[in-house]
N, CA, C and O atoms as CSV, one atom per row, in Angstrom:
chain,resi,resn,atom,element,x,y,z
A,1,UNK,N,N,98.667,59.248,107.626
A,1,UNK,CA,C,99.845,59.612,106.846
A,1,UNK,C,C,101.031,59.699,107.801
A,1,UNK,O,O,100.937,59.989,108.994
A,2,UNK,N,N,101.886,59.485,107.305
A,2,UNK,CA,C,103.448,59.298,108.090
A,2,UNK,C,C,104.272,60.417,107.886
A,2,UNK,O,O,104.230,61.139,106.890
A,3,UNK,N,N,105.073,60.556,108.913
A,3,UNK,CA,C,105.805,61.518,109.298
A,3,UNK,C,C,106.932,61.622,107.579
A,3,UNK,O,O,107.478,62.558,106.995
A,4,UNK,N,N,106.850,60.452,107.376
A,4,UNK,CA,C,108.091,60.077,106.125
A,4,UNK,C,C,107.193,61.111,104.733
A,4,UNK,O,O,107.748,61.609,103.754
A,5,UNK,N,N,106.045,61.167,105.002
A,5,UNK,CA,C,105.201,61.716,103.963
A,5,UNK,C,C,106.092,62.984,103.985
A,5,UNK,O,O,106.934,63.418,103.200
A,6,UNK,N,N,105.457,63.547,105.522
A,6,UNK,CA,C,105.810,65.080,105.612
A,6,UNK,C,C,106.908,65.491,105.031
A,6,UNK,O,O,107.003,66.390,104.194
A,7,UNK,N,N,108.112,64.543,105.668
A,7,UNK,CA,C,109.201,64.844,105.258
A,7,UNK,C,C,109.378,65.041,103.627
A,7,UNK,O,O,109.961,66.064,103.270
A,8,UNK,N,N,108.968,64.236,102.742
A,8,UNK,CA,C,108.693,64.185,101.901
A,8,UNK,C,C,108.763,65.332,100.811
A,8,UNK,O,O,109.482,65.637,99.860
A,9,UNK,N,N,107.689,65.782,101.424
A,9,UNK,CA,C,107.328,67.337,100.751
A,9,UNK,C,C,108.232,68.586,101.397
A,9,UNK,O,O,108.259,69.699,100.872
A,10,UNK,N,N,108.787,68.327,102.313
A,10,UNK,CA,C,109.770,69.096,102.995
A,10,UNK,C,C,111.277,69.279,102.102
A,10,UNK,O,O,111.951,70.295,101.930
A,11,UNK,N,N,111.423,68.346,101.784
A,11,UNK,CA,C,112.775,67.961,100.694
A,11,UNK,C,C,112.672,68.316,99.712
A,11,UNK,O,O,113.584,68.880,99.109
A,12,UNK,N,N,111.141,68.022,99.086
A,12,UNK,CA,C,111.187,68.901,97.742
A,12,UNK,C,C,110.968,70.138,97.641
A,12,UNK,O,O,111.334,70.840,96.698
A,13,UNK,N,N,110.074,70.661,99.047
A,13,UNK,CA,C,110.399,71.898,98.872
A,13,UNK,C,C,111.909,72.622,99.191
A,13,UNK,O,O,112.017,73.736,98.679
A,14,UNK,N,N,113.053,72.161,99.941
A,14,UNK,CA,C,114.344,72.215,100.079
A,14,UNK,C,C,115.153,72.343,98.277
A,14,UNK,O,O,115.711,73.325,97.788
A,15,UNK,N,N,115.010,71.488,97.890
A,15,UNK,CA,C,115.376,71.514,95.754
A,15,UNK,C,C,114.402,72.291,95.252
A,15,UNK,O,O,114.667,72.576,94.084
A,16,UNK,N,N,113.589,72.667,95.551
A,16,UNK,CA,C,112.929,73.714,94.758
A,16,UNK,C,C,113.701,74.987,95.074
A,16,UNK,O,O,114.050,75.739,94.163
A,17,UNK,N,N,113.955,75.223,96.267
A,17,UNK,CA,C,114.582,76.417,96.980
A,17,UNK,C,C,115.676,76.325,96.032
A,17,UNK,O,O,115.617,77.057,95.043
A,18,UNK,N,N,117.026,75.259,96.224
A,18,UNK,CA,C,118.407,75.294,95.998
A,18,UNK,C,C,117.881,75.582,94.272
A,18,UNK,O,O,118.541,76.432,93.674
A,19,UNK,N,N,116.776,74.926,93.527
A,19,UNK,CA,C,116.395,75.133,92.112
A,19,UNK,C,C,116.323,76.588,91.851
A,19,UNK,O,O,116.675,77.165,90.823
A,20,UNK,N,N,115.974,76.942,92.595
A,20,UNK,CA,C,115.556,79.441,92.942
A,20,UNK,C,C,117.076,79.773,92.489
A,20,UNK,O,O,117.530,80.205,91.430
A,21,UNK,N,N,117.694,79.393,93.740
A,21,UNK,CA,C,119.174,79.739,93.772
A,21,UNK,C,C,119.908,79.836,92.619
A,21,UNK,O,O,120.469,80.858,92.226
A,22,UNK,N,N,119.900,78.513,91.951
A,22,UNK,CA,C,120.681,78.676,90.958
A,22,UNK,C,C,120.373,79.053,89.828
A,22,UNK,O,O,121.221,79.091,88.937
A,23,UNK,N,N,118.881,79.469,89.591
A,23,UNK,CA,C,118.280,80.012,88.478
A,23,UNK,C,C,118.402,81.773,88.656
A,23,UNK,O,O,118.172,82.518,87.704
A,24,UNK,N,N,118.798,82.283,90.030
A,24,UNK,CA,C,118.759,83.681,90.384
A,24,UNK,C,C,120.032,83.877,89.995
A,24,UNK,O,O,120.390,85.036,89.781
A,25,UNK,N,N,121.062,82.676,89.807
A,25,UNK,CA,C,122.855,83.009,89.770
A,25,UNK,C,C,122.875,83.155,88.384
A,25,UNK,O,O,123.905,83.618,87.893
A,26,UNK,N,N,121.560,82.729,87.348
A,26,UNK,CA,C,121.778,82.773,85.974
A,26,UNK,C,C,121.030,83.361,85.561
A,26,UNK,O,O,120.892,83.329,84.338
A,27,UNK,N,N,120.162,84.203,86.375
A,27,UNK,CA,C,118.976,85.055,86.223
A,27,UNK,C,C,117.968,84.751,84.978
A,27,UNK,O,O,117.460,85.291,83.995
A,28,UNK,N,N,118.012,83.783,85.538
A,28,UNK,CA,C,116.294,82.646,84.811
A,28,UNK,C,C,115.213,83.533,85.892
A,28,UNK,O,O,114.706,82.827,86.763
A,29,UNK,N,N,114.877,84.820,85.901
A,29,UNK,CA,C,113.917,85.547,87.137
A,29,UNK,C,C,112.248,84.448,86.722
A,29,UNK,O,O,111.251,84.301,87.430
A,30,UNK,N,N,112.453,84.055,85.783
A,30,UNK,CA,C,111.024,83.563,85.509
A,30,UNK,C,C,110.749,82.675,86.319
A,30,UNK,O,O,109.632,82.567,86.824
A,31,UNK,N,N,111.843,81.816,86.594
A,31,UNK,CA,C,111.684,80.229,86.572
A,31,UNK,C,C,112.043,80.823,88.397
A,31,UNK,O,O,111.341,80.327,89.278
A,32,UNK,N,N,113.061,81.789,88.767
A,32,UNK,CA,C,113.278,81.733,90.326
A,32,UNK,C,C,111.699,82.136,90.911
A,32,UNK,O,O,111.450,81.607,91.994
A,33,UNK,N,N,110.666,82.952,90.373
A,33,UNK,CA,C,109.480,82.905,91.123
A,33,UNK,C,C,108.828,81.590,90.885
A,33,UNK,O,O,108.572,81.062,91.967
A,34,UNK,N,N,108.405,80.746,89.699
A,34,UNK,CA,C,108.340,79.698,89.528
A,34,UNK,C,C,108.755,78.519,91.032
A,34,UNK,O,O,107.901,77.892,91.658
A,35,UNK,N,N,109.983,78.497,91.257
A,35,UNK,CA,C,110.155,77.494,91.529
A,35,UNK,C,C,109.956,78.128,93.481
A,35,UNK,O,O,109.754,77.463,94.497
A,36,UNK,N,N,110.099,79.373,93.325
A,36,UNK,CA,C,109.608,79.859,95.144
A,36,UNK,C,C,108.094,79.248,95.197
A,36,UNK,O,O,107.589,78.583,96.102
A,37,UNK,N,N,107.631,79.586,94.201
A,37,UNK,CA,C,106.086,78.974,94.219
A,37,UNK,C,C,106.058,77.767,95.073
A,37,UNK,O,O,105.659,77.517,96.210
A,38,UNK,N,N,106.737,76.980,93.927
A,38,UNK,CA,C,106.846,75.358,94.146
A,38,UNK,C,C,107.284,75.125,95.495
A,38,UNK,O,O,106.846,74.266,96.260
A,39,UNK,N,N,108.184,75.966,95.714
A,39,UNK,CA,C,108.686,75.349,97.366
A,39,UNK,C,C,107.365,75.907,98.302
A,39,UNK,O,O,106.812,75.025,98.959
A,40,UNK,N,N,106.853,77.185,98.413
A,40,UNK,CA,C,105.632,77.370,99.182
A,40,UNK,C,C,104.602,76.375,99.366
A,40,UNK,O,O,103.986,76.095,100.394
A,41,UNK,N,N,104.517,75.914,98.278
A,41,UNK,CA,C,103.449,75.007,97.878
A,41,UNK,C,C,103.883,74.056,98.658
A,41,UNK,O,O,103.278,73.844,99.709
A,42,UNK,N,N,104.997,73.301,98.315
A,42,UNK,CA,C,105.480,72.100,99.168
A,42,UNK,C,C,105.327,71.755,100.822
A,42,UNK,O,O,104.931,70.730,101.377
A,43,UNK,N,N,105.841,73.133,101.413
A,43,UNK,CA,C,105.926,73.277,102.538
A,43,UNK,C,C,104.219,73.538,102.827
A,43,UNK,O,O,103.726,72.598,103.451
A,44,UNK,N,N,103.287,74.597,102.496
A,44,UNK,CA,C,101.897,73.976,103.008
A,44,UNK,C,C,101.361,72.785,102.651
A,44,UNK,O,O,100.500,72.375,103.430
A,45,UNK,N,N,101.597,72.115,101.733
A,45,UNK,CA,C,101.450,70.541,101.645
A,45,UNK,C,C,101.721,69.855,103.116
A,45,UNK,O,O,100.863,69.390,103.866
A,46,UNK,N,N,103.098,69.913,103.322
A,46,UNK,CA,C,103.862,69.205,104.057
A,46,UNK,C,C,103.213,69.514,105.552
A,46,UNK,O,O,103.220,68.645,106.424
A,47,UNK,N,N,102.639,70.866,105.772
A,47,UNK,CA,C,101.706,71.124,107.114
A,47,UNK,C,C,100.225,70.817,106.763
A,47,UNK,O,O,99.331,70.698,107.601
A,48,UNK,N,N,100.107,70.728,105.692
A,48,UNK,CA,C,98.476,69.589,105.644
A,48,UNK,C,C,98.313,67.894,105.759
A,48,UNK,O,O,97.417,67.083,105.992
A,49,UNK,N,N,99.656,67.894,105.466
A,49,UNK,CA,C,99.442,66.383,105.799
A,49,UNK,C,C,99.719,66.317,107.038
A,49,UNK,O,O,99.174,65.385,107.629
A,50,UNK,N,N,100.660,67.272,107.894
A,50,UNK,CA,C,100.964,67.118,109.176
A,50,UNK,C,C,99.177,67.076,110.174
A,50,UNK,O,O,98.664,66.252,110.931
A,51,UNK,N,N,98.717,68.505,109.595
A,51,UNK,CA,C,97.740,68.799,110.193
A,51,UNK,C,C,96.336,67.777,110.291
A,51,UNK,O,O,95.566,67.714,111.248
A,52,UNK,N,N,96.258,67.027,109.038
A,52,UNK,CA,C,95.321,66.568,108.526
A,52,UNK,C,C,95.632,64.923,108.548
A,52,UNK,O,O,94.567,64.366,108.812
A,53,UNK,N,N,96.186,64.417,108.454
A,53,UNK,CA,C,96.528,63.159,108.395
A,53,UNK,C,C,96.281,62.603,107.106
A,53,UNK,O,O,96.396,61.392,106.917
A,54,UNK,N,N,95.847,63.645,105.924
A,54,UNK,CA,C,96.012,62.843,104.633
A,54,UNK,C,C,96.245,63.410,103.716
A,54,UNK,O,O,96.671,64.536,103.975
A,55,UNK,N,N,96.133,63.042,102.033
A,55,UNK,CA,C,96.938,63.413,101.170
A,55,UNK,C,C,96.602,65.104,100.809
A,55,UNK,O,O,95.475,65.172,100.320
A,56,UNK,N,N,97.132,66.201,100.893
A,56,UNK,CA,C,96.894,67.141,100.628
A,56,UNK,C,C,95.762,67.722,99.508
A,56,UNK,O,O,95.574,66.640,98.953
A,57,UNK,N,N,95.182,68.333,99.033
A,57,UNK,CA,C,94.057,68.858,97.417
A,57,UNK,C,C,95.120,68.602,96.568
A,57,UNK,O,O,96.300,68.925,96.704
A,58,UNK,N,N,94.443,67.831,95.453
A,58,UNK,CA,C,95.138,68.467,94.065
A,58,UNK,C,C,95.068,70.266,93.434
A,58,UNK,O,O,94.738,70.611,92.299
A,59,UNK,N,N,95.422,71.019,94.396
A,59,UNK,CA,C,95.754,72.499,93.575
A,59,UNK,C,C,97.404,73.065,93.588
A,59,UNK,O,O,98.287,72.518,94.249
A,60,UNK,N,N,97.586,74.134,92.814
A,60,UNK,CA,C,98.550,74.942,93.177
A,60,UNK,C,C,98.217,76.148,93.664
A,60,UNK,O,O,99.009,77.086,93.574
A,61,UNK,N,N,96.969,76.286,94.261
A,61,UNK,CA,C,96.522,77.890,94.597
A,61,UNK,C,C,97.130,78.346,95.928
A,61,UNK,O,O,96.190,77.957,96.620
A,62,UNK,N,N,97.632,78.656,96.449
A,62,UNK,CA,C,98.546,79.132,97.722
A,62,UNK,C,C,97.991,79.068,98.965
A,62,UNK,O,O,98.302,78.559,100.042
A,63,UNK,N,N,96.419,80.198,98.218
A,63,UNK,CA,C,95.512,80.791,99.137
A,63,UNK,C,C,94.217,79.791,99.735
A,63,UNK,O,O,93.522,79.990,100.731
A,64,UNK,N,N,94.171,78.801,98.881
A,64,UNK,CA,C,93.373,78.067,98.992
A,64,UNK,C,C,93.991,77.115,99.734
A,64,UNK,O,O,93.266,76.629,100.602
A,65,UNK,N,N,95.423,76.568,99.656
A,65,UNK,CA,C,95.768,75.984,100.653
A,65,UNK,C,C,96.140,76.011,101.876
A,65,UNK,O,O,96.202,75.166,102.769
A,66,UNK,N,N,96.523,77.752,101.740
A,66,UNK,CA,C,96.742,78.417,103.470
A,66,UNK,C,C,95.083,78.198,104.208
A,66,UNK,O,O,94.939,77.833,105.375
A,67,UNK,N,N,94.281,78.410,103.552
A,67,UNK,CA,C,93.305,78.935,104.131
A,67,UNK,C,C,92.209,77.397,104.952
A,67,UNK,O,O,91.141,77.428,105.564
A,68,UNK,N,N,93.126,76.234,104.565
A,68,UNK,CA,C,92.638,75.068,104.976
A,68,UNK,C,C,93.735,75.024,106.334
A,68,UNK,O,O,93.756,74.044,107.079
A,69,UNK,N,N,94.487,76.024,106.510
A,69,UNK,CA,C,95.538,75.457,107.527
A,69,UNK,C,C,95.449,75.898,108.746
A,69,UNK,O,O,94.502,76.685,108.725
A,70,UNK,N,N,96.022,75.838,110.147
A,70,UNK,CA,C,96.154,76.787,111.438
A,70,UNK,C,C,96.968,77.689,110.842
A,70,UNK,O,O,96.609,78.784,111.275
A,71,UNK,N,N,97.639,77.795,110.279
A,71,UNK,CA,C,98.734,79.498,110.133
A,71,UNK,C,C,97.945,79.920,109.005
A,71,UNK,O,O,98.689,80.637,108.336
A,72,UNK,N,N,97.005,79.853,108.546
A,72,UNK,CA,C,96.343,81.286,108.056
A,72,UNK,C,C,96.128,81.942,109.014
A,72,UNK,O,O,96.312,83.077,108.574
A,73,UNK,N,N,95.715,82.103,110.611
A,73,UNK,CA,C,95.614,83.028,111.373
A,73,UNK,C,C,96.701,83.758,111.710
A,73,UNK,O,O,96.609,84.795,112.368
A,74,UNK,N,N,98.124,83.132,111.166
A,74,UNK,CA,C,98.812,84.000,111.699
A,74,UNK,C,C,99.769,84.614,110.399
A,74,UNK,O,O,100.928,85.029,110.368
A,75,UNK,N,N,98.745,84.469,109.383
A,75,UNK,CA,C,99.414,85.244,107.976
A,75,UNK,C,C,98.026,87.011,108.137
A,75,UNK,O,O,96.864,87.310,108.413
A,76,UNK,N,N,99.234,87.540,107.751
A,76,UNK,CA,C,98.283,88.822,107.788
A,76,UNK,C,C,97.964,89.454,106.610
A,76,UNK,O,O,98.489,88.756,105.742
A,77,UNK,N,N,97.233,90.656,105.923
A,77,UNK,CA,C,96.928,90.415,104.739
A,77,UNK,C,C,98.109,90.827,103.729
A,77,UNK,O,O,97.911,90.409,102.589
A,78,UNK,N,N,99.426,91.639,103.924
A,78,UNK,CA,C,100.545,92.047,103.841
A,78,UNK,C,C,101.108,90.373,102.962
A,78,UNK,O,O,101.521,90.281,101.806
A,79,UNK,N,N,100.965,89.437,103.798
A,79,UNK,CA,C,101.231,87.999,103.587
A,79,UNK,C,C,100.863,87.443,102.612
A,79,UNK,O,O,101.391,87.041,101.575
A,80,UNK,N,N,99.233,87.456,103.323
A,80,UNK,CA,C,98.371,86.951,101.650
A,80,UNK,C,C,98.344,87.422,100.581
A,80,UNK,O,O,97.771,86.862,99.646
A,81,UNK,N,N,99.028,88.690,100.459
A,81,UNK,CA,C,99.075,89.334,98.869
A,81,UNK,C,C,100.432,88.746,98.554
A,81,UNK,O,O,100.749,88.347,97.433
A,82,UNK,N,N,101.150,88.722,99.538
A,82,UNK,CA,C,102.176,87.974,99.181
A,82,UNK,C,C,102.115,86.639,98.080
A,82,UNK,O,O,102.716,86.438,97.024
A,83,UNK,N,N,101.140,85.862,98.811
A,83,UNK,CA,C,100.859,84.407,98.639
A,83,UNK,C,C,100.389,84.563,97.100
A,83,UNK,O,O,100.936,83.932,96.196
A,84,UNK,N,N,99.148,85.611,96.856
A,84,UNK,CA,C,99.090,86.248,95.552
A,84,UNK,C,C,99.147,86.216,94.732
A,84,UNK,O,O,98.570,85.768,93.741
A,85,UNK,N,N,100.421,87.061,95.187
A,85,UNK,CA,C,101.594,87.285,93.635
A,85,UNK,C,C,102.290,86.135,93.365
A,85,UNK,O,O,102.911,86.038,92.307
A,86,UNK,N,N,102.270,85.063,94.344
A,86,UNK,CA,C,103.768,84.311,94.384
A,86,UNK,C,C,102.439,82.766,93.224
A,86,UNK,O,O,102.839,81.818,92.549
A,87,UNK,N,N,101.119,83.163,93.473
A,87,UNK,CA,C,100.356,82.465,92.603
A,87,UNK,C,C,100.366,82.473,91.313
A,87,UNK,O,O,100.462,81.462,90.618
A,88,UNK,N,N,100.281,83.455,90.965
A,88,UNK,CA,C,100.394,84.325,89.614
A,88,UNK,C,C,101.657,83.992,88.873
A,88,UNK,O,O,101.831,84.023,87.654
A,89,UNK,N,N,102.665,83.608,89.992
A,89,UNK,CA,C,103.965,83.501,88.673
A,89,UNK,C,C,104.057,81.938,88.368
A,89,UNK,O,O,104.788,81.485,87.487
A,90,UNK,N,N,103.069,80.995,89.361
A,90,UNK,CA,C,102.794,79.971,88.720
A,90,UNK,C,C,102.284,79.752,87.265
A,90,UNK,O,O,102.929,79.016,86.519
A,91,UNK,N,N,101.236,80.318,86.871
A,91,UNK,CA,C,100.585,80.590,85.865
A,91,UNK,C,C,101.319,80.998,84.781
A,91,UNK,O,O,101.364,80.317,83.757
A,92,UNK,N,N,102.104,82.405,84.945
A,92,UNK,CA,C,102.983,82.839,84.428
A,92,UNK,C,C,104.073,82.036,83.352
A,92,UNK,O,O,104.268,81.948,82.140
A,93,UNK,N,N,104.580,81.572,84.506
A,93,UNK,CA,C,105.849,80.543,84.475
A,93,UNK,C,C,105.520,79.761,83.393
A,93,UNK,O,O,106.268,79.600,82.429
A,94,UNK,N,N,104.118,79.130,83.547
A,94,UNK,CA,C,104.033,78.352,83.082
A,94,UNK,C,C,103.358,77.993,81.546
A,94,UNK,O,O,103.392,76.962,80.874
A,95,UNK,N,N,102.547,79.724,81.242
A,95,UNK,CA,C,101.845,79.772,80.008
A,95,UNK,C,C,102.194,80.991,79.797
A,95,UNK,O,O,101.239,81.589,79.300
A,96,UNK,N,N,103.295,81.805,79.961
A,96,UNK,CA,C,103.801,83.089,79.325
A,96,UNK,C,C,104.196,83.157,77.444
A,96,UNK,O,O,104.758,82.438,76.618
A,97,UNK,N,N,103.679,84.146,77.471
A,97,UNK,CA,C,104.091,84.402,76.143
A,97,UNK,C,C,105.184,85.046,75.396
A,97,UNK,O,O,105.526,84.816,74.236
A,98,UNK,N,N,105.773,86.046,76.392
A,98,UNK,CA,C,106.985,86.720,76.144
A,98,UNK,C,C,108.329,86.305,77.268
A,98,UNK,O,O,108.091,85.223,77.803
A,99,UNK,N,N,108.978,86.605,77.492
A,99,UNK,CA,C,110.016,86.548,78.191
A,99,UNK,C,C,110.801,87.863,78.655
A,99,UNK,O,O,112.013,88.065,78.578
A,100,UNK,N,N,109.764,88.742,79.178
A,100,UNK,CA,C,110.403,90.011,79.026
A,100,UNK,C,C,110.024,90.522,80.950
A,100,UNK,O,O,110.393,91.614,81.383
């Protein structure tokens, strides 16, 4: 896999970010954890293909993808609950029933 890959997933996680931003300026809060997700996600993508030389898992699980990487050793568990919660609003986001 090519460096152009990495980059790749680097950029989208970059518009997912600027996507946070402007959903926090209109306080869409649903869609700004939503789309932090998406950029997390992107960026361990983007260090699995670095790490690995090929196409990343088909998941969105956080933990499952840190835990294929070198910086899970240097996430502590403070982190990984982090990673967590920031899972959960995938789900959320995406099959919620209320909006509250």
């Amino acid at each position: 896999m090519s460096e152009k890959v990495v980059q790749n997933w680097i950029t989208l996680a970059e518009y997912d970010l600027q996507t946070a931003q402007a959903m926090l300026q209109t306080e869409r809060y649903l869609y700004v954890a939503f789309t932090c997700q998406q950029a997390v996600e992107k960026i361990l993508k983007a260090i699995y293909v670095k790490e690995n030389q090929q196409t990343p898992p088909y998941t969105h699980n956080l933990l499952r993808l840190v835990d294929s990487l070198s910086v899970s050793a240097a996430l502590n568990e403070e982190k990984m609950r982090f990673l967590e919660t920031l899972n959960s609003y995938y789900i959320e986001s995406r099959y919620t029933e209320e909006l509250s």
